[in-house]
N, C-alpha and C positions, 0 to 999 in steps of 0.2 A: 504494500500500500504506500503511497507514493504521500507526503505531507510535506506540501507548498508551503507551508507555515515556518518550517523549520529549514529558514536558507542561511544557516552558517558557511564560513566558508570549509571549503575540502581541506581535512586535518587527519593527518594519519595516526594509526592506532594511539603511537605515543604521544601524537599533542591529541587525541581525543581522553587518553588519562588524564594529562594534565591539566587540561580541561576540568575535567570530572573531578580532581581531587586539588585544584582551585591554590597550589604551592610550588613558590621556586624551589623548592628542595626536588622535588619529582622531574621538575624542566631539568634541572641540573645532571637528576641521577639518570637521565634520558640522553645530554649532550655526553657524557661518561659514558655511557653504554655505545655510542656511537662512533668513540674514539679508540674503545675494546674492540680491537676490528676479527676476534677471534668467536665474540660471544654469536650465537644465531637468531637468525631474524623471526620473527612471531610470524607463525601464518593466519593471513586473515582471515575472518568472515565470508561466509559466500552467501549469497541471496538464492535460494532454490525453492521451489513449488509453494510461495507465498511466505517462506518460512527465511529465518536469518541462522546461519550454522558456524556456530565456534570451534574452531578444533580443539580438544583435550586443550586443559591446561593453561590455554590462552588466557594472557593478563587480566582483560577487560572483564573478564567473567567474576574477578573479585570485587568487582565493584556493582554489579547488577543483583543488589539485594533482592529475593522473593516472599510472599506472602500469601496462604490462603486466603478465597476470599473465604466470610464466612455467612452463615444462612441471617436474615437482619430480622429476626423477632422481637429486638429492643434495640433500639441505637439510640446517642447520646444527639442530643439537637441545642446547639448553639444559637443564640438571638439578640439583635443588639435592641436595649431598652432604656429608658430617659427616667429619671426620679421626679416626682412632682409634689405638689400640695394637695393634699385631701381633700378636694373640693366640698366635699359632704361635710368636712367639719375647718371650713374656711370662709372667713367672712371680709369682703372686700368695701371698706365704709368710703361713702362717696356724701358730697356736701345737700342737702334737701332743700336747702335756702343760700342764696348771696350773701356771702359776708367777708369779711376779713380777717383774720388769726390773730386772736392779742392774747393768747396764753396757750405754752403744749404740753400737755402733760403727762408723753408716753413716748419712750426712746424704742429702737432696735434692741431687739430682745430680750423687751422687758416681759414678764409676766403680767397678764392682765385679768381681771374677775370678771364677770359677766356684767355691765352695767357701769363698768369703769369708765369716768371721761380719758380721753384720750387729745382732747386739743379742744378751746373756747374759742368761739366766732361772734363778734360783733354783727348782727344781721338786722338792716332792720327791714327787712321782710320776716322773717320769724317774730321780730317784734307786732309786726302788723298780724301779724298771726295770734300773738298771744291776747292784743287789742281785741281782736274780732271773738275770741273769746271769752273776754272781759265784757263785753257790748252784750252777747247775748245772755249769760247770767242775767245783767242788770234787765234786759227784756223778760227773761223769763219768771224776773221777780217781780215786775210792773203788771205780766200777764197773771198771774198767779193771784195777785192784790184783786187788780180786778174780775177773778173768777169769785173771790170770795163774796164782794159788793152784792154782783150778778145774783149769786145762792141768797143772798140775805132778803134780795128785794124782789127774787120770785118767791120764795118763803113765804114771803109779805104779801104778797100778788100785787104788786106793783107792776111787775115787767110780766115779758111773753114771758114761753118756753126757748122760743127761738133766740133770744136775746142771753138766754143762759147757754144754752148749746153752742150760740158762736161765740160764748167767753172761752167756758171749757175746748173748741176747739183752738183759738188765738193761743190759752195755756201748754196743749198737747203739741204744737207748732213751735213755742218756744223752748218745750224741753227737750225737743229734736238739735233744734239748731245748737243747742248747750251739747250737749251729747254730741255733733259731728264737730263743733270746734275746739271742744275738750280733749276728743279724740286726737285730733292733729296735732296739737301740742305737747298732748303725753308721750306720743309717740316719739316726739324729738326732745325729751324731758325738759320741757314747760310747766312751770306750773300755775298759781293763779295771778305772781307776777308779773308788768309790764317790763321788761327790762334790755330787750332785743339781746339776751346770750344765750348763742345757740352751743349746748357741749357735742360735739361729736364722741359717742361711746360706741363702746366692745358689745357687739352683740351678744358673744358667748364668751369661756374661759379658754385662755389660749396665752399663744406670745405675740409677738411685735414683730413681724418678720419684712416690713417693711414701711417704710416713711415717706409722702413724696409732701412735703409740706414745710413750711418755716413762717415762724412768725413775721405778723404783717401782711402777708402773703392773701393775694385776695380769689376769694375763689366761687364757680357758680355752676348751678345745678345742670345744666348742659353741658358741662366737663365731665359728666359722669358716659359710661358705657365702654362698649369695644373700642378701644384707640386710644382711650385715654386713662392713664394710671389711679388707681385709687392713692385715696391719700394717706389709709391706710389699709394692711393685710394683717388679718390676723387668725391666724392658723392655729390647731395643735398637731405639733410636732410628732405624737405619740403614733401614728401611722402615716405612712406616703403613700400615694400612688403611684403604679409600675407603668409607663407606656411603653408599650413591645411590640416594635414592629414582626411583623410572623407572614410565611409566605403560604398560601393557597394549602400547599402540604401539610401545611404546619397544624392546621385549625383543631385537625382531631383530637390532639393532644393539649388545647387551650378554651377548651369550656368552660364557663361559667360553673367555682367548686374544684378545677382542677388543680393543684398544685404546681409549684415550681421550686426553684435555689434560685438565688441571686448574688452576684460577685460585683465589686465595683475597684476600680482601680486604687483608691486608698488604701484597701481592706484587700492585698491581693491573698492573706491566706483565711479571710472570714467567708463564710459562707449563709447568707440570709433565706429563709424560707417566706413564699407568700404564695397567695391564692388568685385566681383568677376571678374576676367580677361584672366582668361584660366585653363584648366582642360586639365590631361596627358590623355593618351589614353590609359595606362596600369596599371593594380596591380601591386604592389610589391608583390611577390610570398610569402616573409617573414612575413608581416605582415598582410597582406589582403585590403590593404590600399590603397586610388588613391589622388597621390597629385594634389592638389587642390590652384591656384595663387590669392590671391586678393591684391587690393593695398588701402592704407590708409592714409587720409591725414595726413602729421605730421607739421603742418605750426611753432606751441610752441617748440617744439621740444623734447617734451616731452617723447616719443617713443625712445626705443633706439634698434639699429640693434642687435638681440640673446636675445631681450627678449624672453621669453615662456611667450603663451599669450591661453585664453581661445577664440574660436570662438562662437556666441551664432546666430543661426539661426531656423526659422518656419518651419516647416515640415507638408505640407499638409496629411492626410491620408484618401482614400478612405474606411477602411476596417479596423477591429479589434478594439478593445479595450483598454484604458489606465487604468495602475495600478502602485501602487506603487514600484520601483525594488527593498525596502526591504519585499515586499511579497511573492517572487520569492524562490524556494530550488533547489539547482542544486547536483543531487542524477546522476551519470557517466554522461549521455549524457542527462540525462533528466531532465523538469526543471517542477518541482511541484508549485501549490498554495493549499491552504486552503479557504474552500468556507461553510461561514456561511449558513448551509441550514435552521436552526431556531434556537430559542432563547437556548444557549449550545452545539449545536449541528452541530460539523463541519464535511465538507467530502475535502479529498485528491480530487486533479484532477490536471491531466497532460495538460501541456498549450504547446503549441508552440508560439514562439516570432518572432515577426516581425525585431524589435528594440531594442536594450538594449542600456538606459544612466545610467549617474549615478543617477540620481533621479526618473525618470520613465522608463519603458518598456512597450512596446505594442504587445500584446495580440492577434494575430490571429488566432486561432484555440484554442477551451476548453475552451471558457468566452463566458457571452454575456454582454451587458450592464447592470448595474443592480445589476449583482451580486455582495456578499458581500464577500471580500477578507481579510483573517487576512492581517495586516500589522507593526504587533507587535510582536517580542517573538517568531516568526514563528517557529525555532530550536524547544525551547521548548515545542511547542507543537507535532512538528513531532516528537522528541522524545517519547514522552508520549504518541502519537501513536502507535510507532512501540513496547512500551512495550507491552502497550493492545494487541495487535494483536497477540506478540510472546507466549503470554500468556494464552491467552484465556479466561480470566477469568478478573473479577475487580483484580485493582493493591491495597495493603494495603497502605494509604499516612498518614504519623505521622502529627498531627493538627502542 
């Protein structure tokens, strides 16, 4: 099999060692052998009935390590993964009114209570807010006076009925509008003073894991959403979430419940456990990729949000074969092994792949279990193929 991919230049046996074993010690014990003009010369390789044929003993054959493949009923699956914020227990506080920062009262990684202020805003629109429900109190205490009037002087049968009924409703009208503008104000802890300070507080308990704010600083409610930073983040630490890119193949083993290990380059000899928690329902078109959510306990806190982290998960396989992915040659679309048929004696053969990691690849189609794969040097040998072949003849290789 002929691979256009591999156009080194023509190197004979001993620069294709030296080659392979990548040291001027070997160039050297090559130009010495050269100048031994008694030692004898290596017979080459020959290209016969598809196959490449070493003679006994020949050098190159110490360096074309072999491998079975083996049957892939579990193989180990590598995935690269991002650390993030718990969204579920992440609260992103954005400004509700215009105002300005005249006091902050919450740094980067502080610990914060549920209810805690975190930064005062002079607003006076929040003040207009507290107004407006100051205004309806005093209405609903004007309406209330005269509900009572109203009962006294139909009591009396002074008035209608109807004259009572539209007090009682002008009352029930007023205790509404107390009620929606109490509501607004509590919600931004207002209470029944005028004083236009609005606190921006911690929704929940958590830390400070970001700030985009400084006193004076003026800030307004259309600053908020996609694009623009909160002013603060406030997270608990005590779990992450995993984002895992995973390929088509991959999905089986990342259900919703499944487990996984997790490795991050800080921590190269720790090893984290988490769960899988939901899976997208689409490819990214660009990559080929389906993201993939798990989450992670981070109790030490040792985990930090934008690590790049390794995923490490089991992948059952009904079908094909495991090899090593340095025995692999990928010649345009296709992807070759070498297959010890006997002692010297290799032949090309086209595989198709189930799986490609970085350490293994699995084999469905053109392996069986069994067979014996180069998993060394592979290049050089396909090289030293495609001479033979183009040649037709033994190649001369200088001792």
């Amino acid at each position: 099999m002929v691979h256009p991919a591999l156009s080194l230049p023509r190197l004979t046996t001993c620069g294709l060692l030296a080659l392979a074993l990548g040291g001027g010690a070997l160039l050297q014990g090559c130009s010495k052998a050269a100048e031994a003009t008694a030692a004898p010369e290596a017979a080459p390789p020959i290209a016969q009935s598809g196959q490449l044929r070493f003679p006994p003993g020949h050098p190159q054959l110490a360096l074309l390590a072999v491998a079975p493949a083996r049957a892939s009923k579990e193989i180990a699956v590598d995935l690269p993964a991002r650390l993030v914020w718990n969204e579920e227990r992440t609260q992103r506080v954005y400004p509700a009114f215009a105002g300005r920062v005249t006091a902050i009262r919450a740094d980067l990684g502080q610990a914060v209570k549920a209810g805690a202020p975190l930064a005062l805003l002079a607003s006076p629109d929040f003040g207009q807010a507290q107004a407006d429900t100051a205004k309806a109190r005093a209405d609903q205490s004007f309406a209330q006076q005269g509900l009572r009037r109203q009962r006294e002087l139909f009591d009396a049968g002074i008035v209608a009925r109807k004259d009572l009924e539209q007090a009682e409703a002008d009352a029930a009208r007023a205790q509404a509008e107390v009620a929606r503008a109490a509501a607004r104000t509590s919600l931004y802890g207002g209470g029944n003073a005028v004083n236009q300070q609005l606190a921006l507080t911690a929704g929940m308990a958590g830390v400070v894991v970001e700030r985009n704010l400084n006193p004076g600083q003026e800030v307004r409610p259309d600053q908020s959403g996609p694009g623009n930073p909160a002013l603060f983040v406030v997270t608990d630490p005590a779990s992450l979430w995993v984002q895992i890119d995973a390929r088509e193949g991959d999905l089986a083993s990342l259900r919703p419940g499944d487990t996984f290990t997790l490795q991050v380059p800080a921590y190269p000899d720790a090893t984290f456990t988490g769960c899988v928690t939901a899976t997208a329902d689409a490819i990214d078109p660009g990559t080929r990729t389906l993201k993939v959510r798990g989450v992670v306990p981070n109790a030490d806190r040792r985990l930090k949000a934008e690590m790049l982290a390794t995923v490490h998960v089991q992948e059952s396989r009904d079908s094909g074969v495991v090899i090593p992915a340095a025995a692999v040659t990928l010649s345009g679309a296709v992807h070759t092994v070498y297959v010890q048929r006997d002692a010297g004696v290799f032949e090309p053969r086209t595989v198709t792949l189930g799986h490609e990691g970085p350490k293994d690849v699995v084999v469905t189609a053109g392996l069986q279990a069994g067979d014996k794969v180069v998993t060394q040097n592979v290049l050089l040998l396909a090289r030293q193929f495609q001479l033979a072949e183009q040649d037709g003849a033994p190649q001369k290789a200088a001792p």
